[in-house]
C-alpha positions as CSV (number, residue, x, y, z in Angstrom):
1,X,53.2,12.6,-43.0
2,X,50.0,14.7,-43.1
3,X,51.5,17.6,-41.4
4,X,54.5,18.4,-44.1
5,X,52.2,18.5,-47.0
6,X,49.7,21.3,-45.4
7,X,49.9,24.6,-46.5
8,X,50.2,28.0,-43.7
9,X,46.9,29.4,-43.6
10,X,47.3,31.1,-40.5
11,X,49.0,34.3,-41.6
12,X,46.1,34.0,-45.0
13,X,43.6,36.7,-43.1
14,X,40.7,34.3,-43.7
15,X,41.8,34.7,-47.4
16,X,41.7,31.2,-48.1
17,X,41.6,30.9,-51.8
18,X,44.9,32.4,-52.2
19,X,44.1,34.4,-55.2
20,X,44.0,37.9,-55.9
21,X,40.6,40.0,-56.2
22,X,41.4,43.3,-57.2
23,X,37.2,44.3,-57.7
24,X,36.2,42.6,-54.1
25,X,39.1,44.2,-52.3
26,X,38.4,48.1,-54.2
27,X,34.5,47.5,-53.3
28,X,35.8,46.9,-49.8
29,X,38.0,49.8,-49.2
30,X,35.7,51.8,-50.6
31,X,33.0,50.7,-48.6
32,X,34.9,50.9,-45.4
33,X,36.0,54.7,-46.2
34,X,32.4,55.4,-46.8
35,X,31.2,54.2,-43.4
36,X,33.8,55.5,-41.2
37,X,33.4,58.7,-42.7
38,X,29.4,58.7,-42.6
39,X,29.6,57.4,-39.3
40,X,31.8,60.0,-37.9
41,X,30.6,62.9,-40.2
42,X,27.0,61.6,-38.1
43,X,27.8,62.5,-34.8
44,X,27.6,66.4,-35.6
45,X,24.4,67.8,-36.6
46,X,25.2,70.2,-39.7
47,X,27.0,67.6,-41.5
48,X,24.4,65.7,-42.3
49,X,24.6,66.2,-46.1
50,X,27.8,64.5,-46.1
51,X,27.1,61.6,-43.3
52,X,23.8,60.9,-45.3
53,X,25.1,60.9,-48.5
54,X,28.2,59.1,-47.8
55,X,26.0,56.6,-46.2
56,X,23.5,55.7,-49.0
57,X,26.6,55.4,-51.4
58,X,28.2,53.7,-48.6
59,X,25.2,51.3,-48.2
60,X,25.5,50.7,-52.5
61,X,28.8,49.9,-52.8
62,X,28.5,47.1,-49.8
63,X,25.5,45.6,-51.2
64,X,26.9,45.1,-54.9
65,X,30.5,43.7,-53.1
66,X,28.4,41.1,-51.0
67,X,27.2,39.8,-54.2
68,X,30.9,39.5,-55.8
69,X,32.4,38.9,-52.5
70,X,34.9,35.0,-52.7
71,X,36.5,35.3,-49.4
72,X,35.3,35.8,-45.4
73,X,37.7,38.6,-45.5
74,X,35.7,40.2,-47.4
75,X,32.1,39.7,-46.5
76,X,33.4,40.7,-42.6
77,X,34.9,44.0,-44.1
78,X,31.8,44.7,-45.7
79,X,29.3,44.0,-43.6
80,X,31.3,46.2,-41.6
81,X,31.3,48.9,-43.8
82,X,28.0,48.5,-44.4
83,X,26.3,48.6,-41.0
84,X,28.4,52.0,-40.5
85,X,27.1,53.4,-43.9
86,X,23.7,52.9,-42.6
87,X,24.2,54.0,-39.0
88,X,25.5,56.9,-40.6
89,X,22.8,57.5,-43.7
90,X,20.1,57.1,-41.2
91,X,21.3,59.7,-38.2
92,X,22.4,62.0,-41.5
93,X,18.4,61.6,-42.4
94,X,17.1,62.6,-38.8
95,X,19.0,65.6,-38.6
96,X,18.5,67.1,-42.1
97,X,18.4,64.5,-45.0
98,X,19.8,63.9,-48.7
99,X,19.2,67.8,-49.3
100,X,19.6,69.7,-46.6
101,X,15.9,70.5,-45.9
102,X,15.2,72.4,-48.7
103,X,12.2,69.4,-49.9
104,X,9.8,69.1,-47.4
């Protein structure tokens, strides 16, 4: 009997390994946080500083968790996080950039 000796993965999350990753899962809550904020902080025009800045830290965090990422779960949530990070760095660059225009 195949079926009695399977485990439940269906309630896993597309965890699959079943172990804990306390880095990967940090890098990715941090990530996500990042993005939502730089994408939302985006849509207004004199809060660039903090949608572009939150955005290329955003965009660093992702990166360095996609190459210590184990699950699916995690790469999704990045990726994630990391297209909002740069949707968010790069409309925080067209309205005023890293330093407010003071460069330039």
């Amino acid at each position: 009997m195949a079926q009695t000796v399977r485990t439940n993965t269906a309630g896993s999350l597309l965890a699959t390994d079943h172990k804990s990753h306390p880095l990967q899962d940090a890098l990715l809550a941090v990530t996500l946080v990042l993005g939502v904020t730089a994408f939302i902080t985006a849509q207004f025009d004199s809060l660039h500083l903090i949608s572009s800045w939150t955005g290329l830290i955003g965009i660093f965090t992702g990166a360095s968790g996609q190459f210590i990422s184990e699950t699916t779960r995690q790469r999704f949530g990045l990726i994630l996080g990391l297209g909002a990070s740069a949707i968010g760095f790069f409309l925080g660059m067209a309205h005023g950039g890293l330093f407010g225009g003071i460069i330039g």
